[in-house]
Structure formats: structure tokens, C-alpha cells
N, C-alpha and C positions, 0 to 999 in steps of 0.2 A: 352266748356260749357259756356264761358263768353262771346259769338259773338256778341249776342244783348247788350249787356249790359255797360252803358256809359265807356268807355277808361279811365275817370277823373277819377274815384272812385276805380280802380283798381289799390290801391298800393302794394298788396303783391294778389299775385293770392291764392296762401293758404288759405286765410282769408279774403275776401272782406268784407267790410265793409261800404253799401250805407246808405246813410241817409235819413230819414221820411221826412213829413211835408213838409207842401206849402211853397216852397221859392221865393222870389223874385231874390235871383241870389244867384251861389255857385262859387267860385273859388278855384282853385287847386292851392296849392302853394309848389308844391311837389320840392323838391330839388334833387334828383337824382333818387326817386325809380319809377319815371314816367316820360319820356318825354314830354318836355314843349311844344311841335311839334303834341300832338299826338290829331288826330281828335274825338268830340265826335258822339258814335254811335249812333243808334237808342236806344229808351228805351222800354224793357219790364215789366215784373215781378221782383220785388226783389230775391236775393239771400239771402240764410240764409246761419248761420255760421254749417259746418259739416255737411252738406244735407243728409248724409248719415248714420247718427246716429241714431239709435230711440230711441224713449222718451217713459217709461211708463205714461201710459195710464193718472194714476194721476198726471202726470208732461207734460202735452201737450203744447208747448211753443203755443202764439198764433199767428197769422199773422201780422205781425208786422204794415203793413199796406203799400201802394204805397211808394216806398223811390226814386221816380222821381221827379228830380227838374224842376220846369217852365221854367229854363233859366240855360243854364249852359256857365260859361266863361271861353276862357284861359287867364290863367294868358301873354300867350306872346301876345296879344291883346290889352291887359292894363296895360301898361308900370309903373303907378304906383305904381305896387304893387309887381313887379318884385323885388323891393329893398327886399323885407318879407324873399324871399329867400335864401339873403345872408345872414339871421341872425345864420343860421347853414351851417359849411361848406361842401362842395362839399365832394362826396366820390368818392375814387380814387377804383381801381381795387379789387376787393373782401373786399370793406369794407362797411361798414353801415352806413345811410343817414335820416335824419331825415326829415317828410312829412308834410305838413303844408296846410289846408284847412279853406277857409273862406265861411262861412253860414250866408245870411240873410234876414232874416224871413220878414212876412208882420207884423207878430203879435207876442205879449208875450203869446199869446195861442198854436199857430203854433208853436214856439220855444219850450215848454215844452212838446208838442207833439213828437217833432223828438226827442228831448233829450235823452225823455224814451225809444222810439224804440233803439238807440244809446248804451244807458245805458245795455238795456236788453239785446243788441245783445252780445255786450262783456263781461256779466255774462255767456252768453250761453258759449261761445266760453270759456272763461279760465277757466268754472269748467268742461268741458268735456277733458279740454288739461292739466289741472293739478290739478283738484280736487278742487280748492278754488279760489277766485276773492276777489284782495285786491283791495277796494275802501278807495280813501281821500278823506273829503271834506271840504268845507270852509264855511264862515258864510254868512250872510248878505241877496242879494235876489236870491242866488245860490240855498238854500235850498228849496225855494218858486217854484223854475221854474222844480224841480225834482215830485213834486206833484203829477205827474201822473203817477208814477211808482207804487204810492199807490192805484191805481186806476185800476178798469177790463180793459184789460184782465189780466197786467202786474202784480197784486197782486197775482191771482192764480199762473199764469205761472211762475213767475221767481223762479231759486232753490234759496230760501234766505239762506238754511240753507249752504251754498258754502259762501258767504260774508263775507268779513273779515274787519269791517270799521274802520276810523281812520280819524283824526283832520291835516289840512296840518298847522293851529295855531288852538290856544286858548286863548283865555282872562286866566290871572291869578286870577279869583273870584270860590268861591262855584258853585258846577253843577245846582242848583237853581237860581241862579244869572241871571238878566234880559239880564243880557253882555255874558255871557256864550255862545260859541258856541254849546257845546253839547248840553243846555238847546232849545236852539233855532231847533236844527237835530230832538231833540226829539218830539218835539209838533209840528213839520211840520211836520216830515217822519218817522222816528224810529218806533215814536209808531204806528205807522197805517201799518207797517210789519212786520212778523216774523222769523225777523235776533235773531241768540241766544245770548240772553245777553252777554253771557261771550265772543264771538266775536267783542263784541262794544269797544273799545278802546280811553278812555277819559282818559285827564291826572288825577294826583293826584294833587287833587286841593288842600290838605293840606301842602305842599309845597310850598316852596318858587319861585320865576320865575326861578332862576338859577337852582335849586335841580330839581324842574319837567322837565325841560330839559331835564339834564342827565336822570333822571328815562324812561322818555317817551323815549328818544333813548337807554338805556338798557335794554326795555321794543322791542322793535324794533329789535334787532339784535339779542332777544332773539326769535323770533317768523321770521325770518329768519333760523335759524334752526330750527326752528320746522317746516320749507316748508309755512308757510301762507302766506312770502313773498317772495318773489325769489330778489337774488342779481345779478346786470348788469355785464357780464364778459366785456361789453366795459368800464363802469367807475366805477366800483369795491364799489357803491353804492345801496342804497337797490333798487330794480327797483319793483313798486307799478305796478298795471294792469290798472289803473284808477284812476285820479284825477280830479275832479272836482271844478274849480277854478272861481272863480268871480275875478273884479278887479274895483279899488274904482277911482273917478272923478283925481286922483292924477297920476295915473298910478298905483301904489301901487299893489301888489300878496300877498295873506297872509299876515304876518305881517313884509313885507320884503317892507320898506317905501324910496322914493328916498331921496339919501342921507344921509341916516346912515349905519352907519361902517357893521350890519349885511348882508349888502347886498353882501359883500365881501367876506364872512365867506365861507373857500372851505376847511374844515376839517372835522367839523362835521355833523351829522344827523340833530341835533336837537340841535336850541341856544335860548336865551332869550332876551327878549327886555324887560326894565324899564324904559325908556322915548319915549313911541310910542307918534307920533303927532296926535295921535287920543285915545280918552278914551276909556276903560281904559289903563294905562301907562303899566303895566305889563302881559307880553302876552310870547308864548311861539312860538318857526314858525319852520317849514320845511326851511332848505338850499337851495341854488340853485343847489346846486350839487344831491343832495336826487330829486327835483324838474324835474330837466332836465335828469334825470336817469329812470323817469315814461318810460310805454310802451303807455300807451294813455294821452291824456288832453284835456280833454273840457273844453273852458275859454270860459264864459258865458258873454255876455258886452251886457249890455241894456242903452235905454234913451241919449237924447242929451246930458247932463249933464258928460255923457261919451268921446263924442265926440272930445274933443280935444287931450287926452289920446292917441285914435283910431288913429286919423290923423296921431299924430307923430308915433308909432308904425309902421303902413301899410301902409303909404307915401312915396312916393318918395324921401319926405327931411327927409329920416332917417340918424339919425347923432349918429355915432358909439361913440364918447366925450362925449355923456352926455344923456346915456341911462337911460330911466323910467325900474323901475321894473320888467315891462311888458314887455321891451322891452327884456329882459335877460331868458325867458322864453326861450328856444332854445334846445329842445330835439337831444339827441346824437344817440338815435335807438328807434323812435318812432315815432307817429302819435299827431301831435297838429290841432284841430278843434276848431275855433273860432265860436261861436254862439251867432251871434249878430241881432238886428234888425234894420231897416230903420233911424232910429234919432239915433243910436251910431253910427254910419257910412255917416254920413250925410254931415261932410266935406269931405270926400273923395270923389275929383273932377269926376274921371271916373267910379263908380258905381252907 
């Protein structure tokens, strides 16, 4: 059933998962669940997730749209990017491998285009395979580039009332606060869909950085049994279905900044930071362990200003010493998609 359909995008035949929107070139940077060798095919029609599901009538998912790219590259062609691969290790005989895809767009238009198809497809996919789709998200112009999910057809179609959302950080201010991440989800996205309140997961901002911490991951493990989030039997952390990540001119994820001690941090869910190098000082973040335990990631990287981040990330002079943030980003059993445009990518010599 997948004959015509590009060899690159097929990393788990189960669940294909092609991507929308006009790209100027897409790389596979799959590390073991697809051969670096393997040619691509002819392209037709998209596949959707569970073709053979139906959908009442008042939940008719819509056409997602052509998820054929312009140009598609292998990674064994362009030797620098080959390095991306090793940032997760090889999987040896019946074990699990983590799949790594780089997208990029002509435009920030184009970009929030595929986003949404992206976004919607893996809502379809994990409320029909387990009843609810836990999404994370982050601040800044992450939430800007989801816009279209609030928008036809994606507004009717998606089941929102399956979403289960949550903060990968948070500013330590009131929900009202201009610094506020939830403040910000809200007046971009939140409100313009109907996820049900009480599925929205903001910390308690009455707390202290350290207190909300703890609360936000007692809050976490609480809703792990109750099924909203399922736990990774490869790294016995919570495994989210969906995070959606930005990353700042530093390299910086979340509130996970190079150089400070939380970047280390492989015990808990949820730790706190009171001296971030970026205002405000008290903020609250996802671990990298909670992180790299996702089933999906979409790291969102726009703008030249990014660019030097990029380079060293997906460069050939990747240097395992003195890894950015970003760079630590390295899912254990899942799918990482880089969604970036032309001027973030702009020092990388071979794209």
C-alpha cells in the first residue's frame, strides 16, 4: 500500500507520517528505522493516519493537503549532516532507534502550514490508538507558527476535546503576566480552540520556582495514571505524544540554558531555575530525560539570528565537549523533526 510513496518518510510502516507544505528540501536523518541507502520513490497522494477508521460524520478529519516535497535529499549525499545521526545511538538487534528529520521551508507561512497538517495528523493517530494526545509546548514564536491549527479546516476537524496540554517551562510570574507562557498559548492558540479547560495544565503560579516544580511533576505522574500520559518502558520516564519546541539564538530548549547545572539534571521530571540568563530569573523546565523520552518533537528554528546554533547542531564540526542544549535533544524511541526555514539554515555549507 506504500509503493508509490517517498521510501524517506516511511519510518514506521504502522504510522507514516509525511509532511505538508512547500519545502525547499527535506532530509532524513533517520538512524536506524530506515536505510541511509534507500532510494526515493515516485510521489503520490498523502496517506493518513488509520485509513481505515471512520470518522462520524461531525468529526470528518479534513484533507490534510499535498505532503510532497520539492526536493527530497539523502542524508548519505550530504556528508554534513551525517554527523546529526550520531547524536542518538545505533540500535542493535530488536531494539529501538530514534528518527531524526530536517524540513526547510521557503517561508514562515509555508512552515505553519505543514506544522498544522503535522500537528493534526498525530492528534488523529493517538486519540484513535489511545483515546487522548498529550501535547507540550514552549513560548516565544513556537506558539505564533501553530496559528493555523486555529484556523479551517483544522479548527473543525481536530478532536480537541482528546488533548491533554502542558508547558515543557514556565516563567515563575502570575498567568496574566506579559512573561507568562501560558499567557502567551492563550491569546495565540488556546483561546481560539475548544480544548476543555480542565485539560489545560499551567503551573501554580502561587508558588515558589522550587514548590511549582515539585507540584507540576506531582501533578504529572498523577495524570500518568490516570492514562493522559503514558510512561516510556525504554526510559521509565513520562513519554508525552507531542512536544513542540522552539530554541533561542543561544542554543538554549526550554529553560534548559548552556552551561548551567540543570542541564545535567537526569532524576527528575520537573526542576527550577532562579538565575536563567534570560528575564525573567525564575522559571520552571522539563528535564532532558522527561524531553528525550517524547514520541514526537517538533523543534521549530527560524531566522538568521538562529543560525549559528543550527550550524553547530547539524554540522559536520559537531563537537560531542561542549554540547548546546539543542544539541542534547536526542530522543531514545521516537521521531525528532526539525522545522526550520532558509536564513536558519543558511550557514550549512551543503543545503
Amino acid at each position: 500500500m506504500f509503493r508509490n510513496r517517498p521510501r524517506r518518510f516511511i519510518t514506521n510502516p504502522e504510522t507514516p507520517l509525511p509532511i505538508s507544505g512547500s519545502l525547499a528540501a527535506v532530509v532524513d536523518m533517520a538512524t536506524s528505522a530506515v536505510s541511509s541507502n534507500a532510494a526515493a520513490a515516485a510521489t503520490t497522494s498523502p496517506s493518513t493516519v488509520n485509513r481505515h477508521r471512520s470518522y462520524p460524520a461531525s468529526r470528518v478529519r479534513p484533507s490534510i493537503g499535498r505532503f510532497i516535497p520539492r526536493k527530497l535529499l539523502s542524508s548519505s549525499s550530504h556528508s554534513p549532516l551525517a554527523p546529526v545521526s550520531a547524536m542518538a545511538s545505533a540500535a542493535g538487534a530488536g531494539e529501538t532507534a530514534s528518527r531524526k528529520k530536517l524540513l526547510i521551508f521557503d517561508s514562515e507561512e509555508d512552515l505553519a502550514a505543514s506544522l498544522a497538517g503535522y500537528t493534526a495528523e498525530l492528534s488523529a493517530k493517538f486519540a484513535a490508538e489511545r483515546g487522548a494526545f498529550s501535547v507540550v509546548l514552549s513560548g516565544g514564536s513556537l506558539v505564533k507558527a501553530l496559528r493555523k491549527l486555529a484556523e479551517p479546516p483544522y479548527r473543525e476537524a481536530v478532536d480537541w476535546s482528546k488533548w491533554h496540554v502542558f508547558w515543557v517551562d514556565e516563567r515563575v510570574v502570575p498567568k496574566d503576566h506579559a512573561d507568562s507562557n501560558y499567557r502567551l498559548a492563550f491569546d495565540e492558540f488556546l483561546s481560539k480552540v475548544p480544548i476543555p479547560a480542565d485539560q489545560v495544565y499551567a503551573i501554580n503560579d502561587s508558588l515558589s520556582a522550587e514548590e511549582a516544580a515539585d507540584d507540576y511533576e506531582s501533578r504529572l505522574k498523577q495524570l500518568v495514571k490516570n492514562g493522559a500520559i503514558e510512561m516510556s518502558s525504554v526510559t521509565g520516564f513520562p513519554k508525552f505524544d507531542l512536544m513542540l519546541l522552539g530554541m533561542g539564538p543561544d542554543g538554549h530548549v526550554a529553560s534548559l540554558f548552556p552551561g548551567h547545572p540543570v542541564v545535567h539534571e537526569n532524576q527528575k521530571w520537573v526542576t527550577y531555575v532562579k538565575d536563567s540568563p534570560k528575564p525573567p530569573p525564575e522559571r520552571i523546565t522539563f528535564t532532558f530525560p522527561v524531553i528525550n523520552s517524547s514520541a514526537y518533537i517538533a523543534l521549530v528554528v527560524t531566522g538568521a539570528g538562529k543560525g549559528g546554533a543550527v550550524h553547530k547542531a547539524l554540522s559536520e564540526e559537531h563537537n560531542t565537549s561542549d554540547l548546546l542544549p539543542v544539541e542534547m535533544v536526542s530522543l531514545q524511541d521516537g521521531e525528532l523533526t526539525w522545522f526550520t526555514d532558509k536564513p536558519a539554515v543558511s550557514m550549512l555549507s551543503s543545503i
